[in-house]
PAVEX-842726 format. One record per residue (C-alpha): residue number from 1; residue in one letter; x, y, z. Coordinates in nm, 4 decimals, decimal comma, always signed. Each point is the difference from the previous one (the first is absolute). Layout:
<nodes>
+-----+----+----------+----------+----------+
:   i : aa :        X :        Y :        Z :
+-----+----+----------+----------+----------+
: NUM :  A :        X :        Y :        Z :
...
+-----+----+----------+----------+----------+
</nodes>
This chain:
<nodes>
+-----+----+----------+----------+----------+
:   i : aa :        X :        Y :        Z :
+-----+----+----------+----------+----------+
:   1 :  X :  +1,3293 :  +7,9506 :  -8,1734 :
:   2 :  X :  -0,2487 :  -0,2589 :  -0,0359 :
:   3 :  X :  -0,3473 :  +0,0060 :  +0,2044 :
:   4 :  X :  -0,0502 :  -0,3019 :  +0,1967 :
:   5 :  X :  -0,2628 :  -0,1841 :  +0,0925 :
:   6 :  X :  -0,0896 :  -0,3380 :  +0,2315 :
:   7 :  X :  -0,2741 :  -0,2108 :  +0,0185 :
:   8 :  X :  -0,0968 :  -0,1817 :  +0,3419 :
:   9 :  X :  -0,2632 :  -0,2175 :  +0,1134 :
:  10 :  X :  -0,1347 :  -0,3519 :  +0,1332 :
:  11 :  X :  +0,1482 :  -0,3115 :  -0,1554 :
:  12 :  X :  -0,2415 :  -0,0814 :  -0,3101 :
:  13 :  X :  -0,2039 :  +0,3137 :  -0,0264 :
:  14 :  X :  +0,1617 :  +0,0678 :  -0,3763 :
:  15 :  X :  +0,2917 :  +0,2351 :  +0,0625 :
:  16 :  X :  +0,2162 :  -0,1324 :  -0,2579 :
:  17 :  X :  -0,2924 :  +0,0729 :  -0,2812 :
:  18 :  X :  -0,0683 :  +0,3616 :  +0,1350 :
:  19 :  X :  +0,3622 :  +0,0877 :  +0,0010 :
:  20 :  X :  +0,0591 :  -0,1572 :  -0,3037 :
:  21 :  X :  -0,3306 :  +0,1357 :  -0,1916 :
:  22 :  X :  +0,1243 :  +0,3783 :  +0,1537 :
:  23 :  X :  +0,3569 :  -0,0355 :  -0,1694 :
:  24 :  X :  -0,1368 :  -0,1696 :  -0,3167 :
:  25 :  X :  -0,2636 :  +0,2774 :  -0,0484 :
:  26 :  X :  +0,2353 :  +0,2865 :  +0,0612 :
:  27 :  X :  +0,2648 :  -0,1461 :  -0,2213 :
:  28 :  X :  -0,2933 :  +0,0422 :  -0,2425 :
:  29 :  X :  -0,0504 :  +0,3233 :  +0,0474 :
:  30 :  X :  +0,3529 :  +0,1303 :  -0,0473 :
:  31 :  X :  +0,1850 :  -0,0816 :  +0,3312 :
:  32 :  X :  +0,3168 :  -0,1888 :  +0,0100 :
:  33 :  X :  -0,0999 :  -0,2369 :  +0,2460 :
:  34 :  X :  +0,2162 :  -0,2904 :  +0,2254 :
:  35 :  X :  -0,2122 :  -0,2341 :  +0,1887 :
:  36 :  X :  +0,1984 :  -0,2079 :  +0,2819 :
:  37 :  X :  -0,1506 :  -0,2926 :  +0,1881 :
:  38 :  X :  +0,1579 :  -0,0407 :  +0,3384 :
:  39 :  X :  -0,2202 :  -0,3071 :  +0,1289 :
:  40 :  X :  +0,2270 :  -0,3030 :  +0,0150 :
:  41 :  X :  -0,3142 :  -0,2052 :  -0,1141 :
:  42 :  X :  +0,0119 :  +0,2203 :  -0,3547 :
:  43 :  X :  -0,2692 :  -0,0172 :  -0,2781 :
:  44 :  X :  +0,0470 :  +0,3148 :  -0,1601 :
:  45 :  X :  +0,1116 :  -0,1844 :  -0,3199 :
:  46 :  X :  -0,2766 :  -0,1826 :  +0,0562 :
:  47 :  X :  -0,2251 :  +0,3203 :  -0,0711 :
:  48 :  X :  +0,2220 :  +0,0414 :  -0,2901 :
:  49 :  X :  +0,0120 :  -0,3787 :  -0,1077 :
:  50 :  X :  +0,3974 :  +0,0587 :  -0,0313 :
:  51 :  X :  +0,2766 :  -0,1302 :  +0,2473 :
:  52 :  X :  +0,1393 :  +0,2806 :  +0,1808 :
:  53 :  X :  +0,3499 :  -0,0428 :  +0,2316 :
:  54 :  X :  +0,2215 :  +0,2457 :  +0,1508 :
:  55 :  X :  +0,0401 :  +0,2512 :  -0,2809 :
:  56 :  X :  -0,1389 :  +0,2126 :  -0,2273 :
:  57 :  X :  -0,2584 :  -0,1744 :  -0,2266 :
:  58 :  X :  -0,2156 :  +0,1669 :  -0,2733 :
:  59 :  X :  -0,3645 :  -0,0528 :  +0,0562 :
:  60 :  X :  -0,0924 :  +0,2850 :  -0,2610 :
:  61 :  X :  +0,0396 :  +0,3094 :  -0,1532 :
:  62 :  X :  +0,1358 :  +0,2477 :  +0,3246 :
:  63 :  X :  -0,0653 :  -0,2771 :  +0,2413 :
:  64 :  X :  +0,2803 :  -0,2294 :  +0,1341 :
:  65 :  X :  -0,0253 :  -0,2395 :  +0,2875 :
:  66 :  X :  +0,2349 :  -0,1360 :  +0,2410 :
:  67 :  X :  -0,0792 :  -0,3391 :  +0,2740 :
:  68 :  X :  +0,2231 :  +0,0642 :  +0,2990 :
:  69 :  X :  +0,2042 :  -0,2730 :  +0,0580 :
:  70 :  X :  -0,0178 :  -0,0115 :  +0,4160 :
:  71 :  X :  +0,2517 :  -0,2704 :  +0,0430 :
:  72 :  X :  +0,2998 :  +0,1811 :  -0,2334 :
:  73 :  X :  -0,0778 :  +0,3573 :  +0,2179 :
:  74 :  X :  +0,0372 :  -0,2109 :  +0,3549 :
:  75 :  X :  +0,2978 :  -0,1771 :  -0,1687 :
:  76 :  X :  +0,1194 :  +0,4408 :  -0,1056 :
:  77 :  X :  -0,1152 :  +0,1052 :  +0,3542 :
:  78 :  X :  +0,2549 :  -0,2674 :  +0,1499 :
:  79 :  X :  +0,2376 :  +0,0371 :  -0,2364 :
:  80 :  X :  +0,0097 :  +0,4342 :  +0,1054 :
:  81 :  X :  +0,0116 :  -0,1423 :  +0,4058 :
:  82 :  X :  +0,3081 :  -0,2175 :  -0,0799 :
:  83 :  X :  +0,1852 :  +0,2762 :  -0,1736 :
:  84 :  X :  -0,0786 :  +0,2407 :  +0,2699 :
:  85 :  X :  +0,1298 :  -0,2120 :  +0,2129 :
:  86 :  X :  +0,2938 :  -0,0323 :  -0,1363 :
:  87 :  X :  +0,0737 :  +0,3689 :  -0,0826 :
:  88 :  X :  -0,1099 :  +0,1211 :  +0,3568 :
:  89 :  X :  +0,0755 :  -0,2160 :  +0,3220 :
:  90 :  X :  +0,3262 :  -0,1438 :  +0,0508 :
:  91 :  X :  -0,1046 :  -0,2783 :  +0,1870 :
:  92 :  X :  -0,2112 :  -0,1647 :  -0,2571 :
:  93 :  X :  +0,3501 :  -0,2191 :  -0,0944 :
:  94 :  X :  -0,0709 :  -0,1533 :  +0,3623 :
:  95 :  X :  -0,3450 :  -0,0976 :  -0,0852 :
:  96 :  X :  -0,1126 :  -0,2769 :  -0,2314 :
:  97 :  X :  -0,1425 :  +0,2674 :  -0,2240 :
:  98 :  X :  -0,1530 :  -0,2579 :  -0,2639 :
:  99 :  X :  -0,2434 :  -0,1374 :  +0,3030 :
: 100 :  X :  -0,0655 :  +0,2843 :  +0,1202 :
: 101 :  X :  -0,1362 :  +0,0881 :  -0,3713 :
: 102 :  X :  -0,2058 :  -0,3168 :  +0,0453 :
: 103 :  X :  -0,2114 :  +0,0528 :  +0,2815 :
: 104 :  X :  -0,0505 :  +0,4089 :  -0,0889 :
: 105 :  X :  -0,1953 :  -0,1891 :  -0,3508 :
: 106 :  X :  -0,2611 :  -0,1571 :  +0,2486 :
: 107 :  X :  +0,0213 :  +0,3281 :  +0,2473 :
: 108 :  X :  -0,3029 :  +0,2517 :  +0,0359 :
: 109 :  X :  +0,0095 :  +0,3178 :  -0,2451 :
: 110 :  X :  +0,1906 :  -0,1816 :  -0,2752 :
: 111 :  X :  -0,2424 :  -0,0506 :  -0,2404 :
: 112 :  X :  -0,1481 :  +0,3542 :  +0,0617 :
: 113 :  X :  +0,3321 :  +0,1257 :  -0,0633 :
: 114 :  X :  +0,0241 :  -0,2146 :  -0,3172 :
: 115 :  X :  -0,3281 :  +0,1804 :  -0,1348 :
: 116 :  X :  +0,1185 :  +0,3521 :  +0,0940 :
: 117 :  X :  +0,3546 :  -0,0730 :  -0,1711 :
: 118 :  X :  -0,2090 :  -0,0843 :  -0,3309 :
: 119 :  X :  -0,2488 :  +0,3113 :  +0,0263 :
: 120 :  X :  +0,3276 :  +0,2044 :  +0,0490 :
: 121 :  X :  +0,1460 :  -0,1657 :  -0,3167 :
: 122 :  X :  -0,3068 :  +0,0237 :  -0,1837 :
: 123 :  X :  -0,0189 :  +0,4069 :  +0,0577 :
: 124 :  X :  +0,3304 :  +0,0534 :  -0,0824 :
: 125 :  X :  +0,0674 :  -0,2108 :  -0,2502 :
: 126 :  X :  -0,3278 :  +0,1065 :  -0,2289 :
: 127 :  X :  -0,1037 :  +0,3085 :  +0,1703 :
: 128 :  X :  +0,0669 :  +0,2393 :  -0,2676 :
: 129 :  X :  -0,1163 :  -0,2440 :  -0,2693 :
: 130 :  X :  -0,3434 :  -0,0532 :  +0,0984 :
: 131 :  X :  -0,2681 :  +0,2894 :  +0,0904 :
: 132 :  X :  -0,1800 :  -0,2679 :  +0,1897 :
: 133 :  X :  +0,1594 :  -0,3298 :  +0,2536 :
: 134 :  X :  -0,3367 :  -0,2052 :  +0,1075 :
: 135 :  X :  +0,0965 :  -0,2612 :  +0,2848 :
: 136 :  X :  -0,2308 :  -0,2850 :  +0,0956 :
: 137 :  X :  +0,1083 :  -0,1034 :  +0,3385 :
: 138 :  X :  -0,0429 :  -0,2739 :  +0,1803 :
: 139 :  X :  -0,2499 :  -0,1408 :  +0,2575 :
: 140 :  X :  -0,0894 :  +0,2491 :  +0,2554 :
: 141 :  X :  +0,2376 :  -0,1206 :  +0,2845 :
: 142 :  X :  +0,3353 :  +0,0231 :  -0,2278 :
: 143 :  X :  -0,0989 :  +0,3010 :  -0,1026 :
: 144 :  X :  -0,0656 :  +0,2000 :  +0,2811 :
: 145 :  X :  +0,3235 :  -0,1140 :  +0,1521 :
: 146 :  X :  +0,2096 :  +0,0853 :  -0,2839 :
: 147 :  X :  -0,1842 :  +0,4002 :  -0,0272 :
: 148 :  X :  +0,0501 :  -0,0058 :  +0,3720 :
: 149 :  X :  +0,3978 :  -0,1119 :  +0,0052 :
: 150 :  X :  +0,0994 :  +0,3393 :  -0,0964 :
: 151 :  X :  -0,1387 :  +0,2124 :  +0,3078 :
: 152 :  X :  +0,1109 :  -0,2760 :  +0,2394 :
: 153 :  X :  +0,3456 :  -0,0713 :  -0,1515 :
: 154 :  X :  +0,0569 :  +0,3902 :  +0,0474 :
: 155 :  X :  -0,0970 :  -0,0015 :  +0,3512 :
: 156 :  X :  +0,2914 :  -0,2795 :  +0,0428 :
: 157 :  X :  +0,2196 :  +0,1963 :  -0,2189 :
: 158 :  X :  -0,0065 :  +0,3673 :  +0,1936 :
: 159 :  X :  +0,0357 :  -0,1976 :  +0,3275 :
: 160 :  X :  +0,3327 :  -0,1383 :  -0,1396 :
: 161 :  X :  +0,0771 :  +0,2853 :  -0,1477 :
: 162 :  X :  -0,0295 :  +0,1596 :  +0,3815 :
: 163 :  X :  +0,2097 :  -0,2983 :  +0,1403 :
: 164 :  X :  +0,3028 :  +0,0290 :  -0,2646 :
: 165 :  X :  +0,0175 :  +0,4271 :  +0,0954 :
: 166 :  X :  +0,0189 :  -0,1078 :  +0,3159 :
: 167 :  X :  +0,3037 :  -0,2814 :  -0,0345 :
: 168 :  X :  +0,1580 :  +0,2816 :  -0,2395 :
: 169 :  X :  -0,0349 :  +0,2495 :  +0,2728 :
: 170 :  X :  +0,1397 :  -0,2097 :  +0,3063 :
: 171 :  X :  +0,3217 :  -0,0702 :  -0,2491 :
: 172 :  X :  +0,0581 :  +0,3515 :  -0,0429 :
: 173 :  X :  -0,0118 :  +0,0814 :  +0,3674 :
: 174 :  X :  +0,2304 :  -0,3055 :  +0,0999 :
: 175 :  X :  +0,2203 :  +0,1534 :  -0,3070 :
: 176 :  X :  -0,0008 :  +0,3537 :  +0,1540 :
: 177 :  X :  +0,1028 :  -0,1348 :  +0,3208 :
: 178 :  X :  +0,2576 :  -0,2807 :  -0,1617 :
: 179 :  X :  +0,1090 :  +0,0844 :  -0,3662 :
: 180 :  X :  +0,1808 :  -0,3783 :  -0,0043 :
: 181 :  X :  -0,2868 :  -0,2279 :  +0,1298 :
: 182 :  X :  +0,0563 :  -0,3032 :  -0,1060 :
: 183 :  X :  -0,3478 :  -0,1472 :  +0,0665 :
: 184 :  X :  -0,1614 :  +0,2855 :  -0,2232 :
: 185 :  X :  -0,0060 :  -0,1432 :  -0,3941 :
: 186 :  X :  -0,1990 :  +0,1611 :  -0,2569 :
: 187 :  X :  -0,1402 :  +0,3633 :  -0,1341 :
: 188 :  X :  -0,0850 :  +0,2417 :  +0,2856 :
: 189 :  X :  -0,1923 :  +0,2346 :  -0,2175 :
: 190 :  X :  -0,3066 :  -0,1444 :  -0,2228 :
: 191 :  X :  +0,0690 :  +0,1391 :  -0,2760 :
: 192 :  X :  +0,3195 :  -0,2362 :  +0,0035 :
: 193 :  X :  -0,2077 :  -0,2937 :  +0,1699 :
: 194 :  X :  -0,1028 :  -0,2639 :  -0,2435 :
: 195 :  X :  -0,3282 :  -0,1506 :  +0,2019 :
: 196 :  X :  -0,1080 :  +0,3381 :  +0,0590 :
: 197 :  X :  +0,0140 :  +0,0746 :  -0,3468 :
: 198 :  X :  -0,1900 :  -0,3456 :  -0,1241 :
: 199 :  X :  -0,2691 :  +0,0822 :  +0,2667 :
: 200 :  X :  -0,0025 :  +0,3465 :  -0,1788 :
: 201 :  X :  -0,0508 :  -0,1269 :  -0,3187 :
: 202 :  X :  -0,2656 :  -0,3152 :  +0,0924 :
: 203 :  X :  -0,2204 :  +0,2906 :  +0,1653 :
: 204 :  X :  +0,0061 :  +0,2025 :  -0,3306 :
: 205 :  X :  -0,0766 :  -0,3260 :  -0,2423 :
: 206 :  X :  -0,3035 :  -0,0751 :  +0,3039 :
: 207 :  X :  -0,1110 :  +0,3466 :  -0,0038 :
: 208 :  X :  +0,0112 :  +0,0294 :  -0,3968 :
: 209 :  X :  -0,3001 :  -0,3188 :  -0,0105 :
: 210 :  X :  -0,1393 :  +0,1259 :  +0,3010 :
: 211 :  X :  -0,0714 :  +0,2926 :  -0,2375 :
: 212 :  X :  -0,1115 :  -0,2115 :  -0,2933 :
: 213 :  X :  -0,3042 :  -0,1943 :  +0,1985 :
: 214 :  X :  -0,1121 :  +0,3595 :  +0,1843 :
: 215 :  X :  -0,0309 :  +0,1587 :  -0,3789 :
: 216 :  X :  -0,1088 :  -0,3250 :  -0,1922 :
: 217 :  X :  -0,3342 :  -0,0317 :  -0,1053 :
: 218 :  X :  -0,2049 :  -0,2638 :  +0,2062 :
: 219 :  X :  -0,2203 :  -0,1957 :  -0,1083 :
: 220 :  X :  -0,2190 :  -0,2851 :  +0,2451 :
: 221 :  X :  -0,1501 :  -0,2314 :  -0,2038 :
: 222 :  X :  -0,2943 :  -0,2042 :  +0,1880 :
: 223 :  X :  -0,3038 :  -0,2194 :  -0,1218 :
: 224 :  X :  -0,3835 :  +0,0193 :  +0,0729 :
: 225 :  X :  +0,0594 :  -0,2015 :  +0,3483 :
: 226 :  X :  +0,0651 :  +0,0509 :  +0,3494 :
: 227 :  X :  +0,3286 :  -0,1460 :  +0,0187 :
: 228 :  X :  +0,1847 :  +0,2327 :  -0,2358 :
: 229 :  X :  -0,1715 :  +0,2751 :  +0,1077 :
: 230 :  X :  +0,1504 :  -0,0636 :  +0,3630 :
: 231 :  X :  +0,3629 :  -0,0640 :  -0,0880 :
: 232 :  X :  -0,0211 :  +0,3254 :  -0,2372 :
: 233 :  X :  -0,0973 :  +0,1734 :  +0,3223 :
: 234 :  X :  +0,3153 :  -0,1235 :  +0,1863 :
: 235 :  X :  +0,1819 :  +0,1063 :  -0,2905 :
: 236 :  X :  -0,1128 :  +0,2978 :  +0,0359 :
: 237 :  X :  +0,0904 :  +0,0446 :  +0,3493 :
: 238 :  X :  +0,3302 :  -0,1002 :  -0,0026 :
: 239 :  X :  +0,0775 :  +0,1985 :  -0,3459 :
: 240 :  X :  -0,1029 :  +0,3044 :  +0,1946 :
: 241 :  X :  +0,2722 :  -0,0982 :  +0,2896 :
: 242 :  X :  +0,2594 :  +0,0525 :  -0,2185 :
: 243 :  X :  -0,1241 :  +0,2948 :  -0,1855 :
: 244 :  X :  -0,1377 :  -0,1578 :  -0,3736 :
: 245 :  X :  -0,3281 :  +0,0492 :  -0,0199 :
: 246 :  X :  -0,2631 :  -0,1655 :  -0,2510 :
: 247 :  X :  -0,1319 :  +0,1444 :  -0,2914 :
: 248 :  X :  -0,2443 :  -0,1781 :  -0,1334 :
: 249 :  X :  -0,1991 :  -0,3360 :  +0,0808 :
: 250 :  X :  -0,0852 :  -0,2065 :  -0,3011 :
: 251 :  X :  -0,3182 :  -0,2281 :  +0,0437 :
: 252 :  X :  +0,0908 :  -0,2542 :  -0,2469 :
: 253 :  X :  -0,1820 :  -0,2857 :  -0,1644 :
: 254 :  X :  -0,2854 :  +0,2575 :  +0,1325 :
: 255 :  X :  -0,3912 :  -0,1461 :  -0,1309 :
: 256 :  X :  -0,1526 :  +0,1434 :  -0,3338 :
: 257 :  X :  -0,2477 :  +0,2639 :  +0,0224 :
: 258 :  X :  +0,0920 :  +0,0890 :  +0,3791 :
: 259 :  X :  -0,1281 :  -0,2661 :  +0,1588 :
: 260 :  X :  +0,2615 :  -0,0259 :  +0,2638 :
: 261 :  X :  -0,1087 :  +0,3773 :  +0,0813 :
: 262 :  X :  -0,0367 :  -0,1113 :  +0,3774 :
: 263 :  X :  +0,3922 :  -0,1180 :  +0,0404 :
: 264 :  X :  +0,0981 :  +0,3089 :  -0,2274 :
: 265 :  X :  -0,1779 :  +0,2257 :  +0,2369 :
: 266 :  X :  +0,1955 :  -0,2179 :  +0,3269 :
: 267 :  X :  +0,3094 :  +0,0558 :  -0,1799 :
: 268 :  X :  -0,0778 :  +0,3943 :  -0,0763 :
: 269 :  X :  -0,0759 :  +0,0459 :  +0,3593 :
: 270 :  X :  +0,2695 :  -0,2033 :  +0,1506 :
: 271 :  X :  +0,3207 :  +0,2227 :  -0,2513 :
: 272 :  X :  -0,1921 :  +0,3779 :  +0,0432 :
: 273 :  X :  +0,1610 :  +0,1990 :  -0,2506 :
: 274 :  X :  +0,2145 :  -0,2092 :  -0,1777 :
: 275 :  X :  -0,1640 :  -0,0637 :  -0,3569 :
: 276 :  X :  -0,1102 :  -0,3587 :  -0,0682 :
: 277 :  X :  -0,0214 :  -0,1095 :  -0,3262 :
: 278 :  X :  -0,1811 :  -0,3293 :  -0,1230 :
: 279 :  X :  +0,0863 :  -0,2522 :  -0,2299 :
: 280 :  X :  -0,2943 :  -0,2194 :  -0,1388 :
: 281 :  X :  +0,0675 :  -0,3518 :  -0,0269 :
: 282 :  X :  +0,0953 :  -0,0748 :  -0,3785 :
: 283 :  X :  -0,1943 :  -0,2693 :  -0,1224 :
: 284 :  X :  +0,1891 :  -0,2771 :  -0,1291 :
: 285 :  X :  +0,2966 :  +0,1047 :  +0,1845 :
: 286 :  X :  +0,3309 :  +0,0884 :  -0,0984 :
: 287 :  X :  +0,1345 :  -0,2035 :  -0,2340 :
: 288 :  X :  +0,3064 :  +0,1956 :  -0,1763 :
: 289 :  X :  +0,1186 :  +0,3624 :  -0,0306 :
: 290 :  X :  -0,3170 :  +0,1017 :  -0,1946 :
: 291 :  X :  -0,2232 :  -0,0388 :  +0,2843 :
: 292 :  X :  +0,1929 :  +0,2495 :  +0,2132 :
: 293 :  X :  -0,1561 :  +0,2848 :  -0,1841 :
: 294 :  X :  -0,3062 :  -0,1059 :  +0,0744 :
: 295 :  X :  +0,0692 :  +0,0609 :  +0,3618 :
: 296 :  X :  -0,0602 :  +0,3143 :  +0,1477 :
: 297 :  X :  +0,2546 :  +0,1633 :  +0,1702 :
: 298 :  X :  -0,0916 :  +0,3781 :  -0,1244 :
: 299 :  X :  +0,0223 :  +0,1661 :  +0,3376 :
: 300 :  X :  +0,3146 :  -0,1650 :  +0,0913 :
: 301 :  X :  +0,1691 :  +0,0911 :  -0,2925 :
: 302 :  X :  -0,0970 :  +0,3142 :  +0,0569 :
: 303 :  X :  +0,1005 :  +0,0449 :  +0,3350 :
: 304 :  X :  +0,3739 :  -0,1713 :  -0,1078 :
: 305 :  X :  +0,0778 :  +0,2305 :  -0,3213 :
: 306 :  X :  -0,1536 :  +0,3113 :  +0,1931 :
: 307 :  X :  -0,1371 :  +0,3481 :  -0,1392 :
+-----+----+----------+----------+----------+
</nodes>
């Protein structure tokens, strides 16, 4: 199975180059490596000076690339809610089921959903073909909804899980007492019941990326300023709340020659133990796939391959 790793951080403070300079500079060194932007505002073929789109895409020897297309996994998330629907409630033909569609596009959760639906695809579909999956997510706020969706969708799902038992249970007992019932319709046991069983199998698929982000490596990326230093903090804190810590800080665009030694030390202080690893600023930026070795990313690869 593939290891996995994300990159998170403050709008603008170069997560796209670290991630991509990581996967380029592993695929170098051996590692069958697919990189995966996830921000809707994508310029990971940018990095590469290629157009990347929904699929795989060559950006060099062991590295492939793939620019999530947000819109077509809201348009798949929809499309999965409509046939559920369908399969499992009888009184969806009473419903104008096409509005209903409509309005869950705009509703809260959908576009988190959307993203989880494409990590999901991405791990199964290329898990055993890549040793390494890099994601560049999004701006903070997408991003810590989407890692949080599957701890709080589970919570929903277990407490429907407990209401269905408890509908199966009352049919059995009006059953025991009336074998011919007429208002009891439906399985009795949950083995047989077709909800329960959905519920069943949503709380696996949650639990099963639940367990991707906890064993992911974790990588903050934050620049030699205040401002990023603060929202990697609140990352921080609410990666802890659901149980995926950090493991490593990278100070990038950090000054030559150590000169930003006073924020490095802030940032050392502020993370205790986890290891932080800077990134001088390359001078003359990145301007195409060559540059990204000159970035260095040693202790994050490290930490990513392992032993």
């Amino acid at each position: 199975m593939s290891r996995t790793a994300f990159f998170l951080g403050k709008g603008g403070v170069g997560k796209t180059t670290v991630s991509a300079a990581t996967a380029f500079q592993l695929s170098r060194e051996g590692e069958r490596v697919l990189i995966i932007s996830l921000d809707p505002a994508h310029n990971l073929g940018d990095v590469f000076g290629l157009k990347l789109a929904n699929t795989l895409r060559p950006l060099g020897d062991n590295l492939d690339g793939i620019e999530v297309d947000l819109a077509f996994w809201v348009a798949e998330y929809l499309r999965q809610s409509r046939d559920e629907i369908r399969a499992n409630y009888l009184y969806q033909n009473a419903i104008n089921l096409e509005t209903y569609v409509n309005i869950l596009k705009y509703s809260p959760g959908t576009e988190e959903y959307a993203v989880l639906w494409a990590i999901e695809h991405a791990i199964r579909e290329y898990g055993g073909r890549y040793g390494v999956i890099i994601f560049d997510t999004p701006p903070t706020a997408l991003t810590l909804r989407f890692l949080a969706m599957p701890s709080i969708t589970q919570m929903w799902v277990r407490e429907l899980s407990r209401m269905r038992e408890t509908i199966l249970k009352k049919r059995q007992a009006i059953l025991s007492i009336n074998p011919d019932a007429s208002v009891v319709q439906g399985a009795v046991d949950k083995r047989d019941d077709r909800i329960y069983t959905k519920l069943t199998g949503i709380a696996g698929r949650l639990g099963a990326l639940h367990k991707l982000f906890a064993e992911s490596y974790i990588s903050v990326v934050v620049n030699p300023d205040s401002l990023s230093l603060t929202e990697a903090l609140r990352i921080r804190t609410e990666l802890g709340n659901l149980g995926a810590p950090i493991d490593s800080l990278c100070l990038n665009k950090g000054a030559p020659g150590g000169k930003d030694g006073e924020h490095r030390k802030r940032v050392e202080e502020e993370f205790g133990p986890c290891p932080v690893f800077v990134s001088p600023l390359v001078e003359g930026g990145i301007r195409g796939p060559q540059d990204l070795a000159r970035i260095d990313v040693a202790g994050i690869k490290a930490g990513i391959t392992g032993p």
